[in-house]
N, C-alpha and C positions, 0 to 999 in steps of 0.2 A: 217081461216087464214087471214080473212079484205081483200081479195083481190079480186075486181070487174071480176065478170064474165060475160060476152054478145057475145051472138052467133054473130058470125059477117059474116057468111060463111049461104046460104041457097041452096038449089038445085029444080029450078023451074019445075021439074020433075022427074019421074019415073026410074032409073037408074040400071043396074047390069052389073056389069067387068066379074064377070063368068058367064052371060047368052050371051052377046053381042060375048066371046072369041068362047065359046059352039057353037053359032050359026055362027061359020067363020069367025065373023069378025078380024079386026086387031087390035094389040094396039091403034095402031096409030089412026084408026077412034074410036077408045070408049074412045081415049082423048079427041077427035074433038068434040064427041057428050056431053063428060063430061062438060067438058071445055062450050059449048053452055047453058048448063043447070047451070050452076055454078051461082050465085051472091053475092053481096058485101054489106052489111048492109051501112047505112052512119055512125054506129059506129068508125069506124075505122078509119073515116077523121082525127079526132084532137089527135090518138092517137101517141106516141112515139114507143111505141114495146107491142107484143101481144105474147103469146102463144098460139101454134094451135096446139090443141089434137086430133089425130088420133088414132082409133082403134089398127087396123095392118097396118104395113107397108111391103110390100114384094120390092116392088123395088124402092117406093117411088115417083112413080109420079101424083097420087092424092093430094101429100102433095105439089108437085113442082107446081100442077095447082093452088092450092089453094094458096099457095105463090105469084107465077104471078097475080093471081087474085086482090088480097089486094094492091099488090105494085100498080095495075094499079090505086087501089085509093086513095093509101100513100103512093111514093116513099123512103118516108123517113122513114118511119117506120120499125123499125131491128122484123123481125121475129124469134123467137125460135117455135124449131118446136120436140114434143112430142108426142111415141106411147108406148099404154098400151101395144103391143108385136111387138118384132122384128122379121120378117123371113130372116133372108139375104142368098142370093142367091151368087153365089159363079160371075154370071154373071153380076151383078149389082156391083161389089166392085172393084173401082178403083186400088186400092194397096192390092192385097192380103197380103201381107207381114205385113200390121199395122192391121191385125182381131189378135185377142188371142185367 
């Protein structure tokens, strides 16, 4: 397609959403710990807008981390944000009325 691809997203450790949940923890702290581990290539300084491919999405906030993440090093930079499957959860969806 001619279109440049660079990781611009790495993870300075070890991470799992179903062992951290398994093991009691809460969302909210295996964002904390996500979010800790998360970092930001300096790709991303000069760019304008990116595409960030995600696996699965279930509720979306691995993709919302990694969104915050980037803006903290490109405010200006418009993110599109892509995954190879969607699971939507009927609790995650703002407006049921706009799902088909």
């Amino acid at each position: 397609m001619g279109v440049p691809a660079r990781e611009a997203l790495f993870l300075s450790g070890h991470i799992s959403k179903r062992r951290m949940l398994s093991a009691g923890h809460t969302y909210a702290q295996f964002q904390q710990a996500y979010s800790e581990l998360l970092g930001v290539t300096d790709s991303v300084q000069n760019l304008s807008r990116i595409l960030l491919v995600d696996d699965v999405s279930t509720y979306g906030g691995t993709l919302a981390m990694a969104c915050e993440a980037i803006w903290n090093v490109n405010q200006k930079l418009e993110v599109v944000a892509a995954t190879a499957a969607q699971m939507i959860l009927k609790a995650v969806v703002l407006d049921i009325s706009s799902v088909r």
